[in-house]
N, C-alpha and C positions, 0 to 999 in steps of 0.2 A: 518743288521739282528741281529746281539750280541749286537749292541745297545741296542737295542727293549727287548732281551733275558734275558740278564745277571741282567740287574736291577730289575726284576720283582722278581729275587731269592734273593735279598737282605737282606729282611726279615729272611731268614735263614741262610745264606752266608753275611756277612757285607761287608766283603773288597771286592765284586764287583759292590758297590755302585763307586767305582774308575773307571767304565767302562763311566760314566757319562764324567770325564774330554777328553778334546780333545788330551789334550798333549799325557794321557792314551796311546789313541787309534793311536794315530799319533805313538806311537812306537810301539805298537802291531801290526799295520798294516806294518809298516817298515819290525819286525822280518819276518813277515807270508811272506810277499812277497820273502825278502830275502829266509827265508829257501825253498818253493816254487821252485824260479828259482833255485837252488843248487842242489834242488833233482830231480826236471823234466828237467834239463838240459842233463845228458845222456840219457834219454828214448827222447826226442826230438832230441837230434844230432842221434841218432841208428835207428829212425824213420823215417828224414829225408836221410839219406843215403841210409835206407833200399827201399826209393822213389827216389835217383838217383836225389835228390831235389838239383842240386850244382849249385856254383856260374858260372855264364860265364863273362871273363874279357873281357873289351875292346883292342882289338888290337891297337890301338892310346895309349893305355894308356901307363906307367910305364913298361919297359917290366920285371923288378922283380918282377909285379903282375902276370906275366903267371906260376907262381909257384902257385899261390894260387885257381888255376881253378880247378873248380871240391866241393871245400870248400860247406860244407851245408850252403844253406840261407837260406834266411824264418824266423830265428828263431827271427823275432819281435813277431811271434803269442808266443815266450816263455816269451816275456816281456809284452805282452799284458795280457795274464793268470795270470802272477803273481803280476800283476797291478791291475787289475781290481776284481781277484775274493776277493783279504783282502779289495778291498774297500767297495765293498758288503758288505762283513762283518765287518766292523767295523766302519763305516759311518752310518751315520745318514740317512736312505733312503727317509725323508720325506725333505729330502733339495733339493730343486730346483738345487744349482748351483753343487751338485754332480751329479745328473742325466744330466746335461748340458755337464758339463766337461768328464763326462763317457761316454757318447752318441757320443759325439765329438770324442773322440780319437779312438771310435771300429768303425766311418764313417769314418775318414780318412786313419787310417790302412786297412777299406775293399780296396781304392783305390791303397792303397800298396800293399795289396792282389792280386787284379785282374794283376798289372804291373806284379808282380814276378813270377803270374804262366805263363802271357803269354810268359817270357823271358824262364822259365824252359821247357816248352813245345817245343816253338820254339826253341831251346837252341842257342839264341842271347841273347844279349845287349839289343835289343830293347822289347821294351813292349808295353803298351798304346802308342796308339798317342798321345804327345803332346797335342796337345790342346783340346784333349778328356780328358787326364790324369788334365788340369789344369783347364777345366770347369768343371770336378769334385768335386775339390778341394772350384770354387767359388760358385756351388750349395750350398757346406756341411756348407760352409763357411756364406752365404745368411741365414741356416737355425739357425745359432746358432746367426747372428743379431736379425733376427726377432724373437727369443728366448729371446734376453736382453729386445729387445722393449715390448715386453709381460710382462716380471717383473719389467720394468719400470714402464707400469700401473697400474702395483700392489701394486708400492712405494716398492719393492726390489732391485731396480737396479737404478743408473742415467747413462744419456748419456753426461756426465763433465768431460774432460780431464785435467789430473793434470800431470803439470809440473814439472821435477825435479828440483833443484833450485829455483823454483818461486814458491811462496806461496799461493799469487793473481789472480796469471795467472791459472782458472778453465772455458775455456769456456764450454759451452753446444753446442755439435752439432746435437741435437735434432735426426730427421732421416734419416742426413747424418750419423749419428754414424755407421749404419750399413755397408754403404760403409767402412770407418774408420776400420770398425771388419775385412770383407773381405780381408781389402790390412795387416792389421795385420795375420793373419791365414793365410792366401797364402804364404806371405813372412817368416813366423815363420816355417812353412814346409819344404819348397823348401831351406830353407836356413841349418838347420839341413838334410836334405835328400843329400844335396851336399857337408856337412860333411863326409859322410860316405864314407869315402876314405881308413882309414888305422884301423890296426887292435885296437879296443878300442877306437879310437876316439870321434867318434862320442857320443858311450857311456858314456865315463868317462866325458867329458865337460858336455853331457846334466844330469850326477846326479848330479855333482857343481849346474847349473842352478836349478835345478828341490829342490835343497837343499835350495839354497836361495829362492826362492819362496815356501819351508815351510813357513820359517821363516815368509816371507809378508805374507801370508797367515794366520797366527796366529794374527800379527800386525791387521790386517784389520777387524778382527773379533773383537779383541779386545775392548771393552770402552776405559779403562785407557789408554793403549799405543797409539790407532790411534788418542785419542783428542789431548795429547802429541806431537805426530808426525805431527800433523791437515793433517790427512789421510784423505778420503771419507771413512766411518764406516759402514758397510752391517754385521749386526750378522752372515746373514747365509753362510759368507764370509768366515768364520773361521772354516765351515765343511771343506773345500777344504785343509786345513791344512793336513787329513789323509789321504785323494790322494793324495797331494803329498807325503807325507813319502813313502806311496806304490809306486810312481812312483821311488823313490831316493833307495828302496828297492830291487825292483826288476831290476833297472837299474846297481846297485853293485852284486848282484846275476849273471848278463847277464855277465857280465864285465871279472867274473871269469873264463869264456869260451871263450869271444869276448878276451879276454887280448894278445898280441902277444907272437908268435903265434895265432891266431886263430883259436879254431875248429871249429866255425860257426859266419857268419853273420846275420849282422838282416836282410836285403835288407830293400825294401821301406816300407813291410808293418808294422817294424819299426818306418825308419826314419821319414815316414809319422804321423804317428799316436805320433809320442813322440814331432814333431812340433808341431802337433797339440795341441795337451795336453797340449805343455807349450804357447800357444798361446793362448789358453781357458782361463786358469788361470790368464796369466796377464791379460785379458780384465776382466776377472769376478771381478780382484780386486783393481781394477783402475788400474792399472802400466803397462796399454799399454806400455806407451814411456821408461819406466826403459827396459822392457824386450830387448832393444837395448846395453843397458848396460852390464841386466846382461848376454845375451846370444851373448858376445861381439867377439868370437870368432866365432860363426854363424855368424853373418853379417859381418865380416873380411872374411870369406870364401866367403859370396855369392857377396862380392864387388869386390872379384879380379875375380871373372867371369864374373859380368859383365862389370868391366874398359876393362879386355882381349877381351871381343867380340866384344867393342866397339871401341877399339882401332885397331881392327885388321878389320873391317869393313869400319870405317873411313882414316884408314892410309894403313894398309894391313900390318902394324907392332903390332908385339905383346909384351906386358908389360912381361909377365912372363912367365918363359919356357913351364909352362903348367896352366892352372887354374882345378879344385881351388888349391888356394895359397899353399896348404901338397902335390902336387907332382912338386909345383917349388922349395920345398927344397927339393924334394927327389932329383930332377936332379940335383941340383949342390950340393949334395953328402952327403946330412945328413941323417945319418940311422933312417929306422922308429919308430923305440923304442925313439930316441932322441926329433923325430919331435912329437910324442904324449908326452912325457913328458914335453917339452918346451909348447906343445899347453894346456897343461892340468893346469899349472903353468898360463898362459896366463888367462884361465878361471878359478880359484881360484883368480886371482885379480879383474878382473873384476864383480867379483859375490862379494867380500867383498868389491869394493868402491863402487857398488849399494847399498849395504846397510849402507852404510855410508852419503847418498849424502837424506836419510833418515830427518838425523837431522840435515843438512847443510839447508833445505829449513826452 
């Protein structure tokens, strides 16, 4: 919207000819997010309480989480607001892959929605069904393939997967790519969603993530830097740049609340929706397969759930005291503040040897 706005006044106003660059806007949208969730963070925790809107723990779980019952959830719609309204503004609204990306993550967070009210109502654990909950997940997932395949015909997008390390190695998986998206967005979800264990987890790893996918996202757009890099180059690749700042913005805004202590969590319609988003991104900008890299700590979470259930299905012996892998070190006795710091460390390496492995190919 200020795209479109601000340059028109330049003629009288010079210095908002600088609303034109991306980097500009990629911190403009950072601030707005930021200050956003800072200030709608008490009128959202007072509003949720005022609704009785609290967390319900699992009884199997941790029993030091029954302290935290009652906690306002919900508050991913705080990080969805302050994500999405700076993108609006300060994005370029005639680009494809931001209406994609936006689109994606307010359909996935509704599926977070529908779980966290039916859990707050019923006041269980439980919510969607299962396999209601995740043929949702591969609708939304279905529409954002045959989304890329539409700006493929456009010659906006290719269905060529690039390899880290490998230079050469670019197949085309033509309109398998869309399965390809699917099992990426499924897994990018569920795998951040199963994060969301402890207080700021989930959050602080996904603005590391969401931070290094600025950065690809500038690359991508880039001429000079992606021929450099022999990136796949999509100009309108390099909008995506200011969603994410918004997302890295509003996920340090969240953070200041979600931080331990917690006065509120996101629940799913969260964790959902910020899978998602970061699942969007890396397919929009070729680095499906890095997104393993950098979001290396989501998939250490979502693999010790599933070695545990298979191990424990197979043998009837379990790998680790509890999955995911942040409450088998809570049980053998490392404090949560530890276990988020050590995981947060965990994700600042990971996020800086993706970008490293950059100019190794």
């Amino acid at each position: 919207m200020l795209y479109e706005l601000l340059p028109a006044l330049r003629d009288w106003i010079g210095p908002l000819n600088v609303v034109r660059y991306i980097t500009f806007r990629t911190a403009a949208a950072s601030l707005t997010a930021l200050a956003l969730s800072l200030v709608l963070g008490p009128l959202v925790i007072r509003k949720l309480r005022q609704f009785q809107i609290g967390q319900v723990i699992r009884l199997e779980g941790p029993q030091s989480h029954q302290t935290k019952a009652g906690t306002p959830t919900m508050g991913g719609l705080l990080i969805l607001m302050s994500a999405i309204l700076p993108t609006l503004l300060w994005a370029d609204l005639s680009n494809a892959y931001i209406w994609v990306a936006t689109l994606a993550t307010v359909a996935f967070g509704a599926v977070g929605f529908a779980d966290d009210y039916l859990k707050v109502t019923r006041r269980s654990h439980k919510g969607l069904i299962p396999r209601y909950k995740l043929g949702l997940q591969v609708l939304i997932a279905l529409g954002v393939g045959l989304a890329l395949m539409a700006l493929a015909a456009e010659n906006l997008y290719n269905t060529r997967l690039i390899f880290p390390f490998f230079k050469d190695l670019i197949p085309d998986l033509g309109w398998f790519y869309v399965l390809f998206a699917v099992a990426v967005l499924v897994g990018a979800t569920n795998a951040v969603n199963l994060t969301d264990g402890l207080d700021g987890l989930a959050i602080g790893t996904f603005a590391v993530a969401a931070a290094a996918f600025t950065a690809l996202a500038y690359v991508t757009g880039h001429r000079v830097l992606a021929e450099y890099l022999l990136l796949v180059r999509f100009s309108p690749a390099g909008e995506l740049t200011v969603f994410c700042g918004a997302l890295v913005g509003a996920s340090l805004g969240f953070l200041w609340y979600n931080s331990y202590p917690a006065e509120i969590f996101m629940g799913d319609v969260g964790s959902l929706a910020l899978g998602g988003a970061l699942g969007t991104v890396a397919i929009l900008i070729k680095q499906e397969l890095l997104l393993v890299i950098v979001g290396g700590v989501f998939v250490i979470e979502a693999l010790s759930v599933i070695v545990q259930v298979a191990s424990f299905k197979l043998t009837g012996q379990r790998v680790f005291r509890m999955a995911p892998l942040h409450h088998h070190f809570e049980l053998i006795g490392w404090s949560e503040p530890k276990i988020i710091t050590r995981f947060l460390i965990l994700a600042v390496i990971f996020a800086l040897f993706s970008l490293t492995t950059l100019k190794l190919r």
